[in-house]
N, C-alpha and C positions, 0 to 999 in steps of 0.2 A: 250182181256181178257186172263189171264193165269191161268190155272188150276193149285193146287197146293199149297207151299207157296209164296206168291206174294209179301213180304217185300221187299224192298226197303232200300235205304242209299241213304242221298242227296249228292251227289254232291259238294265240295265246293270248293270258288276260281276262279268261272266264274260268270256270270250276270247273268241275269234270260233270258236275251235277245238271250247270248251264248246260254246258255242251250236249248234254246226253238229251235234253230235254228238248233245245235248239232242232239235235237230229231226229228226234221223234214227232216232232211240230213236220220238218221239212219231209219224213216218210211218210207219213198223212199227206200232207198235199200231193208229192209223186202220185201215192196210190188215187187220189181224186183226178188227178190230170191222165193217169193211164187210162182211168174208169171212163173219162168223157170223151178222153181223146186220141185214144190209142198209141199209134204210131208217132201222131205229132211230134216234130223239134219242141225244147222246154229248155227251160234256163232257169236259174233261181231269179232272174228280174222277173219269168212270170209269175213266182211265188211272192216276190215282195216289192214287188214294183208297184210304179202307177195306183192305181187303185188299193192297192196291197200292202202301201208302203207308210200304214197307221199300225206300229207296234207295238204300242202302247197296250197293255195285256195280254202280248202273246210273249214266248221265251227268248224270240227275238230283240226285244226291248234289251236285253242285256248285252248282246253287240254293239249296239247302238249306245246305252249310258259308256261301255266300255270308252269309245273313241272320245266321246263327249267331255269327260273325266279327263283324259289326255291334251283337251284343248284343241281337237280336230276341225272344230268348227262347221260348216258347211261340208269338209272332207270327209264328216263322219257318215253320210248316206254311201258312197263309193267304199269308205272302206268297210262299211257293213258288210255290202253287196260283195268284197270281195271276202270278206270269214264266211261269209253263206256260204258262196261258192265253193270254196273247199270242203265246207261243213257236208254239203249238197253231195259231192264227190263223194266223199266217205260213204254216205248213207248208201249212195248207188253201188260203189265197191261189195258194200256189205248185203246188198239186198238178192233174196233169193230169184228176182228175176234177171234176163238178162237185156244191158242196155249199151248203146254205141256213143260215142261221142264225135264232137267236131268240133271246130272253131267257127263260130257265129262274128257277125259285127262286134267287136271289140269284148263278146262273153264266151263264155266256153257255152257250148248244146248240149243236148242228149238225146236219145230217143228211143225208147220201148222196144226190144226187136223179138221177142218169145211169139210163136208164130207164124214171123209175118219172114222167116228171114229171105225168101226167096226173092222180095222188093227191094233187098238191100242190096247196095254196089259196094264196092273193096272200096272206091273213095270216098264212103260214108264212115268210113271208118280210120278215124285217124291217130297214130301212133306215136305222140311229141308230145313234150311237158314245155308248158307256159306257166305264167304268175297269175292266170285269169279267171275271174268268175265261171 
């Protein structure tokens, strides 16, 4: 569950197989980031960023040939990062815990809140739809 605005943009340009598969890769990592890191802010750049950002044999690769196909060039890592992000949303929307959101440096955040809510302030919790990761 996400607290908040919880809109969505589908995705297009992968199957529904991709997709499904994309959001089970990205519920996996949630669940490892919750496991290490509780509360922390999280972004899909920290799932496939930096260090993260070798796709190649995960389900993500198919974002990624998506743009590539298109002739995206270089603009294909950004627009990955932004189908993730929505993909990432979703998963959160759909997931049985509960999580808040914010606007980070130019991505969308999130953050684990089952538990903890008593650490959270009303301005962690933000209620506006953007185009962003």
């Amino acid at each position: 569950m996400l607290k908040g605005n919880a809109g969505i943009k589908a995705v297009q340009g992968i199957t529904k197989e991709e997709e499904k598969e994309i959001m089970a890769f990205l519920q996996g990592a949630v669940y490892c980031w919750c496991k290490n890191n509780g509360n922390k802010w999280f972004s899909a750049r920290d799932f496939l960023g930096g260090g993260n950002s070798n796709w190649q044999g995960t389900p993500v690769y198919a974002l990624y040939e998506k743009h590539e196909e298109v002739g995206k060039g270089a603009g294909s890592i950004k627009a990955v990062g932004i189908d993730a992000g929505w993909l990432l949303r979703k998963v959160l929307i759909e997931d049985k815990r509960t999580f808040i959101t914010k606007r980070g440096f130019r991505i969308r955040e999130y953050s684990w809140i089952d538990g903890i809510i008593d650490g959270i302030k009303d301005e962690d919790i933000e209620d506006d739809e953007d185009n962003e990761e």
